[in-house]
Backbone as numpy.savetxt, mean C-alpha at the origin, in Angstrom:
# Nx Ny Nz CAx CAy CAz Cx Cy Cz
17.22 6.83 31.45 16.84 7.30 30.12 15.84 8.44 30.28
16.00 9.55 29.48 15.05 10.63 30.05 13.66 10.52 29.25
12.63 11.26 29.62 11.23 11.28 28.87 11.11 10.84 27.65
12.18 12.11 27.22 12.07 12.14 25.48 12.66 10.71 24.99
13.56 10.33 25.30 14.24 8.70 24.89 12.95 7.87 25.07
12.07 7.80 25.87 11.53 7.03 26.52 10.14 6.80 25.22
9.92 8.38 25.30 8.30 8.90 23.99 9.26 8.05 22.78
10.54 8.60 22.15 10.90 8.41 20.99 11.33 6.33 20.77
11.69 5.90 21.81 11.66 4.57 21.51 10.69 3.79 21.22
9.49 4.27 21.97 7.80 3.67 22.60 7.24 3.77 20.74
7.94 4.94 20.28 7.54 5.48 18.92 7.85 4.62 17.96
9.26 4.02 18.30 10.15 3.56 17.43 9.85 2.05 17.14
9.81 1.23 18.53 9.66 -0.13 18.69 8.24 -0.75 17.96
7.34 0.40 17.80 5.88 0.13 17.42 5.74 -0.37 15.75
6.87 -0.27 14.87 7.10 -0.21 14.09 7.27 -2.22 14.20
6.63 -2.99 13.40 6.63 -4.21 13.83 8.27 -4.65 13.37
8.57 -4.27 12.14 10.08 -4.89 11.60 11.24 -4.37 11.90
11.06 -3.11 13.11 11.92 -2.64 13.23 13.24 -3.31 13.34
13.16 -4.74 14.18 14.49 -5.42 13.87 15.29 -5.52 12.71
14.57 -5.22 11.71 14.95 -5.11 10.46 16.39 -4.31 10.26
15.72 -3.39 10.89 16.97 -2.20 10.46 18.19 -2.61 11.44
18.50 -3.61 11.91 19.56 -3.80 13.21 20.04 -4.58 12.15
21.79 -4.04 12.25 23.00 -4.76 11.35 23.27 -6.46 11.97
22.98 -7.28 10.84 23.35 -8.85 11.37 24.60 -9.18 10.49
25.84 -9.29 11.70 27.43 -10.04 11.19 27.16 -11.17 10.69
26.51 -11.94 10.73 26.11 -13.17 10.24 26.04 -13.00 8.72
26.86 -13.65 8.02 26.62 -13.71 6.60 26.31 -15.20 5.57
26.08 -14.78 4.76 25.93 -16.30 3.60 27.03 -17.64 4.28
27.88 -17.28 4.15 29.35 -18.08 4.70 29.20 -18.47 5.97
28.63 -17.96 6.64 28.56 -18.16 8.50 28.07 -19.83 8.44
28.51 -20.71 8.93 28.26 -22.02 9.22 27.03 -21.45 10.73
26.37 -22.56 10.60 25.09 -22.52 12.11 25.68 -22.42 13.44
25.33 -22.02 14.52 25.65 -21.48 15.48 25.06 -21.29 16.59
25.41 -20.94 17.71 24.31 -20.85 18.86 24.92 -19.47 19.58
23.75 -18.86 20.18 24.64 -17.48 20.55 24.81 -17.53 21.60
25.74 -17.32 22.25 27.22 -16.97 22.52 26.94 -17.26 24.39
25.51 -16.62 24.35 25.08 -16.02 26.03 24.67 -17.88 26.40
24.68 -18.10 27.15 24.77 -19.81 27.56 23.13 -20.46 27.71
22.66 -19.28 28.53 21.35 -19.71 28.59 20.08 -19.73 27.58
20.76 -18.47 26.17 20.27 -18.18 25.08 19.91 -19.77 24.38
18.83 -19.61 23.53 18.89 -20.45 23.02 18.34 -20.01 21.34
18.69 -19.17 21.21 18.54 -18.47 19.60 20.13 -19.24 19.15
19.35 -19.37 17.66 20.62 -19.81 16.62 20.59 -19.46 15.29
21.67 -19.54 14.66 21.77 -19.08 13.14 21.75 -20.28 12.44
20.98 -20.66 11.33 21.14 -21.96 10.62 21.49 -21.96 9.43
20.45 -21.10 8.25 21.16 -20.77 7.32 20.56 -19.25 7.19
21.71 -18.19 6.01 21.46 -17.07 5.96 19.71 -16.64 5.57
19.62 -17.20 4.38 18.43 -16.81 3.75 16.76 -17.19 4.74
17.49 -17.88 5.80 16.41 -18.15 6.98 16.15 -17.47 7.87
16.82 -16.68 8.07 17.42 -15.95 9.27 17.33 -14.32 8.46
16.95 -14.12 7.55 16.62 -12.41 6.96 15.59 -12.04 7.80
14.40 -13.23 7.77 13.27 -12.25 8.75 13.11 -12.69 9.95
14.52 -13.51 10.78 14.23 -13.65 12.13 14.19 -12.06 13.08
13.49 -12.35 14.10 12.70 -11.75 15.26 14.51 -11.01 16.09
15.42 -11.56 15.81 17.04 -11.27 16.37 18.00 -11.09 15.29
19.12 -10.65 15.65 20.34 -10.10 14.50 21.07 -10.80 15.84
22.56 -11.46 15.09 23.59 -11.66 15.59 24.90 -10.35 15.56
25.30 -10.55 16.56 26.72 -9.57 16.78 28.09 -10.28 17.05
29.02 -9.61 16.64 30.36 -10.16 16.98 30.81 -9.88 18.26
31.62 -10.54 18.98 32.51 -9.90 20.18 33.52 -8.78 19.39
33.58 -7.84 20.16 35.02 -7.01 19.99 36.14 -7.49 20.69
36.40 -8.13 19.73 37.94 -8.80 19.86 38.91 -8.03 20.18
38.53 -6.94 19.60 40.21 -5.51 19.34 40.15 -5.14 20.55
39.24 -4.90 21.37 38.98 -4.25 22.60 38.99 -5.45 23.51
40.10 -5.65 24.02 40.56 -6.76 25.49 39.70 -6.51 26.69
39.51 -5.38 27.32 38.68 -4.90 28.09 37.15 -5.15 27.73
36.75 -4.88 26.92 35.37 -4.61 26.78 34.70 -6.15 26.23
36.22 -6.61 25.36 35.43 -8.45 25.36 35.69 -9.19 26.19
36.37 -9.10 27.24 36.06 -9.60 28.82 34.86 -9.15 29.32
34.30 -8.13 29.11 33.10 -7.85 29.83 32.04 -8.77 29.20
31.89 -8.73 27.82 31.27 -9.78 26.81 31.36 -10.78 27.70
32.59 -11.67 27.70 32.60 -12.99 27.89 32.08 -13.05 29.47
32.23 -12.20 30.35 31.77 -12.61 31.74 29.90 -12.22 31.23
29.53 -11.47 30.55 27.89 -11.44 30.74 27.62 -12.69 30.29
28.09 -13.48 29.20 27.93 -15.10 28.28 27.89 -15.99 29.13
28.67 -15.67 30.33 28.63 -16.68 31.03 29.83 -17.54 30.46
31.25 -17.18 29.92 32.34 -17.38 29.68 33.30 -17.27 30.42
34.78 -18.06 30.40 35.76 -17.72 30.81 36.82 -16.80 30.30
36.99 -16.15 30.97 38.46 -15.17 29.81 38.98 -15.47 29.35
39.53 -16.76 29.38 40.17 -17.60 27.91 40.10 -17.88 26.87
38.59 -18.05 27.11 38.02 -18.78 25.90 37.98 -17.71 24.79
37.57 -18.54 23.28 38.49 -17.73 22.31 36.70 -17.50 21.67
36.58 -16.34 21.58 35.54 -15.59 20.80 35.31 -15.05 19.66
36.21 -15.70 18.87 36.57 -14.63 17.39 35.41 -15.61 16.30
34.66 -16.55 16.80 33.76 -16.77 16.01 32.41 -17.04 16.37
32.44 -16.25 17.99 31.38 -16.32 18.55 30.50 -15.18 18.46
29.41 -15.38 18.72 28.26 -13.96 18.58 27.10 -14.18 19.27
26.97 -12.88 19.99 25.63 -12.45 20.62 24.33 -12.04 19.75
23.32 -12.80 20.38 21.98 -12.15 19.55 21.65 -10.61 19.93
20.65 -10.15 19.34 20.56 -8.71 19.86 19.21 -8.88 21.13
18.48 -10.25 21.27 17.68 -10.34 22.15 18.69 -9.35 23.85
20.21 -9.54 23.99 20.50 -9.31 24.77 20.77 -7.59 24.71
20.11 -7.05 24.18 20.73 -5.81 23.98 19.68 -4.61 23.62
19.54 -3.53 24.58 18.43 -2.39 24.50 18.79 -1.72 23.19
17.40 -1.34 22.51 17.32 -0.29 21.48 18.28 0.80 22.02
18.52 1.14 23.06 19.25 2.73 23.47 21.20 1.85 23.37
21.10 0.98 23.21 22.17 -0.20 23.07 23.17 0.51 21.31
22.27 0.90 20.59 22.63 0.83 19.22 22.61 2.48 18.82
23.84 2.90 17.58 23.97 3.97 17.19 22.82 3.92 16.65
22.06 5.44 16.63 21.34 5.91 15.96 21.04 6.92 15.04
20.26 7.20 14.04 20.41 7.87 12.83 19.08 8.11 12.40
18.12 8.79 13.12 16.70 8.70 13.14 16.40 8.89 11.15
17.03 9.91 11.26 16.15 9.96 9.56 16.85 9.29 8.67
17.57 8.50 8.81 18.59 7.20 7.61 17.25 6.08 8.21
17.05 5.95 9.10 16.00 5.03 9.75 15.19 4.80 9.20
14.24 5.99 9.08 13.38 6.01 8.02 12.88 6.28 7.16
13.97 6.85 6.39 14.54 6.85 4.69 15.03 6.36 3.75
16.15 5.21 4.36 17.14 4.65 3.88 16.33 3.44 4.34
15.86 2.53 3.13 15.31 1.10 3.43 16.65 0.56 3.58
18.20 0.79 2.88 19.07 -0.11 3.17 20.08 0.31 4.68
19.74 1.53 5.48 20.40 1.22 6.32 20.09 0.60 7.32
21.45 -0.01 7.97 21.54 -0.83 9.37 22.13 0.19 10.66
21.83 -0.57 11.99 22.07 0.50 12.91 22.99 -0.51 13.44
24.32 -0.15 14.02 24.97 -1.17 14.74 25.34 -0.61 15.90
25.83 -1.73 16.82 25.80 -1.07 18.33 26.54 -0.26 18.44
26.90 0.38 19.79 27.81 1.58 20.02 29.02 1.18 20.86
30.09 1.43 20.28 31.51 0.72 20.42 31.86 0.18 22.08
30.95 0.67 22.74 31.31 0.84 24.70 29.97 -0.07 24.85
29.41 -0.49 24.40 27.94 -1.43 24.79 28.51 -3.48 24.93
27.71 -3.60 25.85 27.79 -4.90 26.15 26.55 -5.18 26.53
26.37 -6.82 26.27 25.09 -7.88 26.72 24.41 -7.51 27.83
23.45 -7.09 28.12 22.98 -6.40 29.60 21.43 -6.92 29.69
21.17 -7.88 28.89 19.35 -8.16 28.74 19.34 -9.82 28.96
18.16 -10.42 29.50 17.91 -11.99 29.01 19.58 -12.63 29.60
19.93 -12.17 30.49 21.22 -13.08 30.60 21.07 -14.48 31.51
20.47 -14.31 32.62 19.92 -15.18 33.49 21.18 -14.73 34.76
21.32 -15.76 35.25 22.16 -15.87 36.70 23.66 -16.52 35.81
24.24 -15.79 35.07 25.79 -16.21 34.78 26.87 -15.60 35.25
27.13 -14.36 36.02 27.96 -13.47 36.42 28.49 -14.16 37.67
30.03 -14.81 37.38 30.60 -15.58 38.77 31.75 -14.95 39.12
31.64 -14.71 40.43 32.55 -13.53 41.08 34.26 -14.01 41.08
33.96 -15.95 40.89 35.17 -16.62 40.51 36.49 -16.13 39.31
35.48 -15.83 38.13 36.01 -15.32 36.91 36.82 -14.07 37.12
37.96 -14.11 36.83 39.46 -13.39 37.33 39.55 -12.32 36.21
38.03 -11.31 36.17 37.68 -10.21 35.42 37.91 -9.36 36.07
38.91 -7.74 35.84 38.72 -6.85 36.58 37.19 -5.89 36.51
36.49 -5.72 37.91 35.35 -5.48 38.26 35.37 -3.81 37.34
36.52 -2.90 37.33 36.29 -1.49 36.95 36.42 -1.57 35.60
36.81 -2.40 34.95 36.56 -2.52 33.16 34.85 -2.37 32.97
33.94 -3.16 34.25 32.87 -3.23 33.58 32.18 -1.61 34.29
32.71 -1.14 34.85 32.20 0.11 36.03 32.62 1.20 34.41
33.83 0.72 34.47 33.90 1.75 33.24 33.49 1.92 31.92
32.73 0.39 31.38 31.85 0.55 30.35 30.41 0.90 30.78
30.15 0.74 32.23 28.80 1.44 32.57 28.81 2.94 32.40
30.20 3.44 33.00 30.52 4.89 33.34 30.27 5.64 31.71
30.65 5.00 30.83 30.73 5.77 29.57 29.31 5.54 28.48
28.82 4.42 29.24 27.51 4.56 28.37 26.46 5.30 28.93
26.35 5.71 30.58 25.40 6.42 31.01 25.65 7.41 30.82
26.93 8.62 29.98 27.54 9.88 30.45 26.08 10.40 29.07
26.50 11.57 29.86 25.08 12.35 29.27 25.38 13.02 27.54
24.60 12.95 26.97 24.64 13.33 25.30 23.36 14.37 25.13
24.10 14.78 25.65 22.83 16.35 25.35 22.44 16.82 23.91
23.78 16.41 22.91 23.33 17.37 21.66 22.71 15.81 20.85
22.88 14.58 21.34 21.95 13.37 21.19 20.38 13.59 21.50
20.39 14.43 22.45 18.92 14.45 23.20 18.14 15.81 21.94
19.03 16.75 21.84 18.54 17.65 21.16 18.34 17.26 19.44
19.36 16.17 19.38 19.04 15.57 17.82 17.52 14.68 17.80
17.44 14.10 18.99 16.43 13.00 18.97 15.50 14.19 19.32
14.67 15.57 20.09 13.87 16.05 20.20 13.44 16.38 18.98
14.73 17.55 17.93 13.97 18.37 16.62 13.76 16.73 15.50
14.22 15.54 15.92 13.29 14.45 15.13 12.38 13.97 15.98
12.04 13.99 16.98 11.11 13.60 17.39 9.33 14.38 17.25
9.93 15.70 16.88 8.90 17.08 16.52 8.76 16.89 15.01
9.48 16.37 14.21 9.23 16.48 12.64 8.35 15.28 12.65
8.80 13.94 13.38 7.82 12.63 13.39 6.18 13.14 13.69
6.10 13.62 14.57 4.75 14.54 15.24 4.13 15.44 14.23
4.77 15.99 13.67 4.14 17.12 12.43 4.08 15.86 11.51
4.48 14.37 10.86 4.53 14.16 9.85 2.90 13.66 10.61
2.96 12.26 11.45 1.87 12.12 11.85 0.48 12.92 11.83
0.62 14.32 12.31 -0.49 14.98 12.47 -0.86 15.49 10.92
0.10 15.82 10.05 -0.12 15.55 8.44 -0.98 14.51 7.96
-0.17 13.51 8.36 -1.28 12.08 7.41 -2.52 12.04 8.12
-2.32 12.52 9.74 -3.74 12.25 10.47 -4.69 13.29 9.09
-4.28 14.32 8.76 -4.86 15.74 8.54 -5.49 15.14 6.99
-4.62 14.41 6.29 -4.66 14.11 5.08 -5.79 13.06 4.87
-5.92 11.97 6.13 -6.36 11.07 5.98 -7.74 11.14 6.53
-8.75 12.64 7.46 -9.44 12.65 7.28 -9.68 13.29 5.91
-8.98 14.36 5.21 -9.81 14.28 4.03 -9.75 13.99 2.82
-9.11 12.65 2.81 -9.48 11.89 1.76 -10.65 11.10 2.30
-11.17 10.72 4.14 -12.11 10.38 3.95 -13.69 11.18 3.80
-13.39 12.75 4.06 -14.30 13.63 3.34 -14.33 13.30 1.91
-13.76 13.05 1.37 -13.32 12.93 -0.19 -14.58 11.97 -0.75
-13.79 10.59 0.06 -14.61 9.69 -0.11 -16.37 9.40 0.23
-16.51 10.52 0.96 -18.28 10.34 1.20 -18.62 11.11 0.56
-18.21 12.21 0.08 -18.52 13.42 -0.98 -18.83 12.23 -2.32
-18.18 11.60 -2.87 -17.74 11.39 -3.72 -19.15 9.61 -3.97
-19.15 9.19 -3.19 -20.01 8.13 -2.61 -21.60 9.11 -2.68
-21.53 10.00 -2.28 -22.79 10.72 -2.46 -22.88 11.31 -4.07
-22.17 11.37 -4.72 -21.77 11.97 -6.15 -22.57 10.48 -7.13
-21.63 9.40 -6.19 -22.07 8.03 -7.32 -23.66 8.09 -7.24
-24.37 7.96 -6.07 -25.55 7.51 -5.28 -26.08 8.47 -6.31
-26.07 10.13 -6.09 -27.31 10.84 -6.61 -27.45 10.39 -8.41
-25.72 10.19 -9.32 -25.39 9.65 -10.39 -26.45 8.50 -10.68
-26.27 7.59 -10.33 -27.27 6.49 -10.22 -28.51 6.47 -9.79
-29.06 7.76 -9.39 -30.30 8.09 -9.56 -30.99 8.93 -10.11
-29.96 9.61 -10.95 -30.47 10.09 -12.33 -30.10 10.03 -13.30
-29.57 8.87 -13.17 -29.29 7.97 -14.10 -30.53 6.80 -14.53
-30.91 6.44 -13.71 -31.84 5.58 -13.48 -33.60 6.59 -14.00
-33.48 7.51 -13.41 -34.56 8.69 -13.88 -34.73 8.89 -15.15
-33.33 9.59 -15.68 -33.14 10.03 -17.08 -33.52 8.45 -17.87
-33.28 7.27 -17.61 -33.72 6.24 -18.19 -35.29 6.02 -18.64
-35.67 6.64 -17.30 -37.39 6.43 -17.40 -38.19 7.93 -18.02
-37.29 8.58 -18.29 -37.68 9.86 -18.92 -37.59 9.66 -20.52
-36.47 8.94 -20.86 -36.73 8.46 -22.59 -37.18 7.77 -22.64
-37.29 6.76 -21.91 -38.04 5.83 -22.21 -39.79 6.19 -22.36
-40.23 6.91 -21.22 -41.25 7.94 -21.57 -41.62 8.46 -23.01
-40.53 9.12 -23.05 -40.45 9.80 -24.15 -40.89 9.35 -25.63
-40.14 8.01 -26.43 -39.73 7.35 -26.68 -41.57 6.30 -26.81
-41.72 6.00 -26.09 -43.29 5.79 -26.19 -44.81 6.52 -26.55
-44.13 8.05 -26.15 -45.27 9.17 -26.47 -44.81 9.30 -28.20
-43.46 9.55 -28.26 -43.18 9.54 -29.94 -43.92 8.57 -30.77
-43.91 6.83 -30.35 -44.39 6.06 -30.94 -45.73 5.97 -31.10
-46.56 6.82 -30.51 -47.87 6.77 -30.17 -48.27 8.27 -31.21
-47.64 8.91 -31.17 -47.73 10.14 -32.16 -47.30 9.55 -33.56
-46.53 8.74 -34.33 -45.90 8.33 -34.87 -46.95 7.07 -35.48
-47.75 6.51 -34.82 -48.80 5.27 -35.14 -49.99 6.10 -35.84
-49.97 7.77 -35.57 -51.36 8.28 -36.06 -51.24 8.81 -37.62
-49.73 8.94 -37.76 -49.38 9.13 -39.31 -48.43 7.81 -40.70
-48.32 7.09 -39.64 -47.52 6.16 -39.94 -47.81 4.51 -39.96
-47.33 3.51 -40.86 -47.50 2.27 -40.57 -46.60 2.09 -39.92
-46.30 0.92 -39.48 -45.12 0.24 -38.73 -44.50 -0.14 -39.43
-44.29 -0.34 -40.86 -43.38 -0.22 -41.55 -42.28 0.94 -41.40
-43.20 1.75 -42.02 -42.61 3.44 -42.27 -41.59 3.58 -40.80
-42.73 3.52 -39.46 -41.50 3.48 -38.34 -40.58 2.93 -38.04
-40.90 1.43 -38.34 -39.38 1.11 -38.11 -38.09 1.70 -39.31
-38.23 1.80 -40.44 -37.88 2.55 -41.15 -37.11 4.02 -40.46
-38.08 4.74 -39.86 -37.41 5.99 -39.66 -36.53 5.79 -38.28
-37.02 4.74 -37.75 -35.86 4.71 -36.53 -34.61 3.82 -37.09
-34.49 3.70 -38.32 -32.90 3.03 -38.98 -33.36 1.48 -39.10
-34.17 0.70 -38.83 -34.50 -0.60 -38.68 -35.02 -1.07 -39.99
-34.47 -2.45 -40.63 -34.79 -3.04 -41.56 -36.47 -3.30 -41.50
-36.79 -3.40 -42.92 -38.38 -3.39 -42.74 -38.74 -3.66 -44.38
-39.46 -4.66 -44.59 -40.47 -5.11 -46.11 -41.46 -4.37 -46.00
-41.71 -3.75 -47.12 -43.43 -3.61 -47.51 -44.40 -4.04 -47.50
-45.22 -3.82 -46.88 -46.82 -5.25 -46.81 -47.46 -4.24 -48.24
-48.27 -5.30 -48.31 -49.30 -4.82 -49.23 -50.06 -3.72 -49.35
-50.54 -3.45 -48.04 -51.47 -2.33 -47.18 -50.08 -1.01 -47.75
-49.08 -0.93 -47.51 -48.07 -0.05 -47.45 -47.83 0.15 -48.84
-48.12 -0.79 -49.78 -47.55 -0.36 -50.97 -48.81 0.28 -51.24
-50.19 -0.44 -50.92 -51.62 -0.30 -51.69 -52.08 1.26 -51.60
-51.31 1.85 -50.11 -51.68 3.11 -49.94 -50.50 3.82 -50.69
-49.28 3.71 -50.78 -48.39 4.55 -51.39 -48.77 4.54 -52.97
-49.49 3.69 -53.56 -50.01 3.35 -55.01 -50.76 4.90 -55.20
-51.76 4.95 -54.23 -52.81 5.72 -53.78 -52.69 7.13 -53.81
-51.15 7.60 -53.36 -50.63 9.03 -53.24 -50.03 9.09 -54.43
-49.41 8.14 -55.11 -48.75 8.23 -56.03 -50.09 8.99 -57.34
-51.09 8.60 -57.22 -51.68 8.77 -58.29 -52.66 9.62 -57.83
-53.03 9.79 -56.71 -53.43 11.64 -56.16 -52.66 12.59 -57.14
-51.60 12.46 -57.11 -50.77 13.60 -57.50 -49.92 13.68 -58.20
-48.79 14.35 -58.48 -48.00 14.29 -59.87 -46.99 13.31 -58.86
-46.06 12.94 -60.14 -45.07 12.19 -60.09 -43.82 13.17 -59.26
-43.55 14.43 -59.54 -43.39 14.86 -58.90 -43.21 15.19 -57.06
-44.64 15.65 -57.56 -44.93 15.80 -55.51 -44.98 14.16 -55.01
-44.77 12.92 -55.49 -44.64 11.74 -54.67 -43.31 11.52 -54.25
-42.15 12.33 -55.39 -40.84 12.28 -54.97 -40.32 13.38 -53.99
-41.27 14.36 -53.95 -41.14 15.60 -52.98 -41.55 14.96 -51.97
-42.13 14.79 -51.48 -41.95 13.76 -50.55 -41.68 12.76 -49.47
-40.91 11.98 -50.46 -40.25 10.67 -50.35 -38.81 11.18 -50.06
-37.97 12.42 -51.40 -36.48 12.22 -51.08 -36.45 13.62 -50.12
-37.29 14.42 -50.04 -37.25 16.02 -49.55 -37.79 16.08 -47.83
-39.07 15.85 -47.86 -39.89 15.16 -46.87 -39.47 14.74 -46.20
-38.85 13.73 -46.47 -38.12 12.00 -46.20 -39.20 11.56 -45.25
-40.44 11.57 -46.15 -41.27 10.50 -45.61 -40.73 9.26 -46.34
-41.09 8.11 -45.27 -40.70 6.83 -46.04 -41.87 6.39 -46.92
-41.63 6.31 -47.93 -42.05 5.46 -49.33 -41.41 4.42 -50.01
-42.35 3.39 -50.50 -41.46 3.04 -51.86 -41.23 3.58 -52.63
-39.93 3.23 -53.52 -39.72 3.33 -54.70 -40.74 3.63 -56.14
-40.64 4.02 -57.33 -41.37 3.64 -58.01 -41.23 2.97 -58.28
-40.56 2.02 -58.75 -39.79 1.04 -59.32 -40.92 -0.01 -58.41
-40.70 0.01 -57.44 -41.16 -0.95 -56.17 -42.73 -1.16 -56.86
-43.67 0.02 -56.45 -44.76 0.18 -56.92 -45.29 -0.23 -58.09
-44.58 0.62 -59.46 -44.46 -0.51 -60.38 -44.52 -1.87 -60.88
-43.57 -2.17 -60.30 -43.27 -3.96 -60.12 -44.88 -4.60 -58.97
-44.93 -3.84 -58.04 -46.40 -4.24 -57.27 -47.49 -4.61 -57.80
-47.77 -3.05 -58.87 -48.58 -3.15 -59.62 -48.93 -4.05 -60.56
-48.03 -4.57 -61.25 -48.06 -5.45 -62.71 -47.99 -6.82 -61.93
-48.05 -7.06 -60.72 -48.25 -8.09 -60.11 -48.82 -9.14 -59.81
């Protein structure tokens, strides 16, 4: 396998679900099973159990006489025996084992990758290959011969994706320091916020106390709470002095005043009624 196969799998396998994307023959209908290779001890039990197993099952190629003899001698089978409902896990079988389609890979959440028509069991087999079994030896020379032959415009498909993977990476790397510039900019934005926030608090509030203190030298505490919108009765003292201005001066200038002014006063009415009290 050359470099680049080697970078682009190392790339590929890192991906934890990648099994995911490997086509499993195994369907709803499939009764439980044991696969196929003798010493294996993976099995299918039911479908909906087996979505997020760690292996995918495969069929023998039946159509191909040659190439499912090679099957049945890696299983540790006899050439007789009948395989049309038997299946290999993919534990026996290299990622470079399966067609590939780099950007359906990882674009297409629904595609599957299935093996490549000349591939056989070559992984996890143990000691089953018996020289007894009346397999011709160049069936399997010749499924070696055709899976090692060289795919150059394969190599050149897997390089210009292997260079777009690299630019996407060095993107999110690029992106993902600055969103974390973003984030300390932005963390420093809250921090200084909340401290003049906290300031501007103690600045009206300041404020807000010097008013009330300016506000006590012309005013009862009636009258103030009054002018800051707050419910408030008349004491005596408040009417006794508004009695007081009232009759300083015309009737007039007590309502100039009261509605113009908008100093707080009573009423006449109020006063009045005080008076005859």
């Amino acid at each position: 396998m050359s470099l680049l196969k080697s970078e682009l799998n190392s790339l590929l396998t890192s991906v934890p679900d990648y099994i995911q994307k490997v086509k499993c023959d195994a369907t709803e209908k499939t009764p439980p099973f044991k696969c196929a290779v003798k010493t294996c001890f993976n099995s299918f039990l039911r479908y909906k159990d087996h979505i997020n197993c760690p292996y995918k099952f495969h069929k023998f190629p039946v159509t191909n006489k040659s190439l499912c003899n090679v099957w049945k001698l890696k299983c540790g089978l006899n050439r007789t025996d009948d395989v049309e409902k038997l299946m290999v896990c993919s534990d026996h079988f290299s990622l470079d084992d399966y067609l590939r389609n780099y950007k359906e890979e990882f674009t297409n959440p629904n595609f599957k990758r299935t093996l490549k028509p000349t591939v056989y069991p070559n992984l996890k087999l143990g000691k089953l290959e018996k020289p007894e079994d009346n397999i011709n030896s160049n069936e399997e020379s010749q499924m070696e011969t055709n899976t090692d032959s060289p795919e150059s415009e394969e190599d050149e498909s897997q390089r210009e994706f292997l260079n777009e993977v690299r630019k996407e990476v060095d993107y999110n790397k690029e992106l993902t320091e600055k969103l974390d510039t973003l984030q300390k900019k932005l963390n420093k934005l809250q921090s200084t916020s909340k401290h003049l926030s906290a300031k501007q608090r103690k600045v009206i509030i300041n404020k807000k106390a010097e008013d009330l203190r300016v506000l006590k030298k012309f005013f009862s505490d009636t009258q103030i709470k009054l002018l800051m919108g707050q419910e408030a009765t008349w004491t005596n003292d408040d009417l006794a002095r508004a009695f007081t201005i009232r009759h300083m001066g015309s009737k007039k200038c007590y309502l100039y005043m009261k509605n113009t002014l908008n100093i707080p006063l009573p009423s006449l009415s109020c006063l009045q009624k005080w008076a005859n009290s």
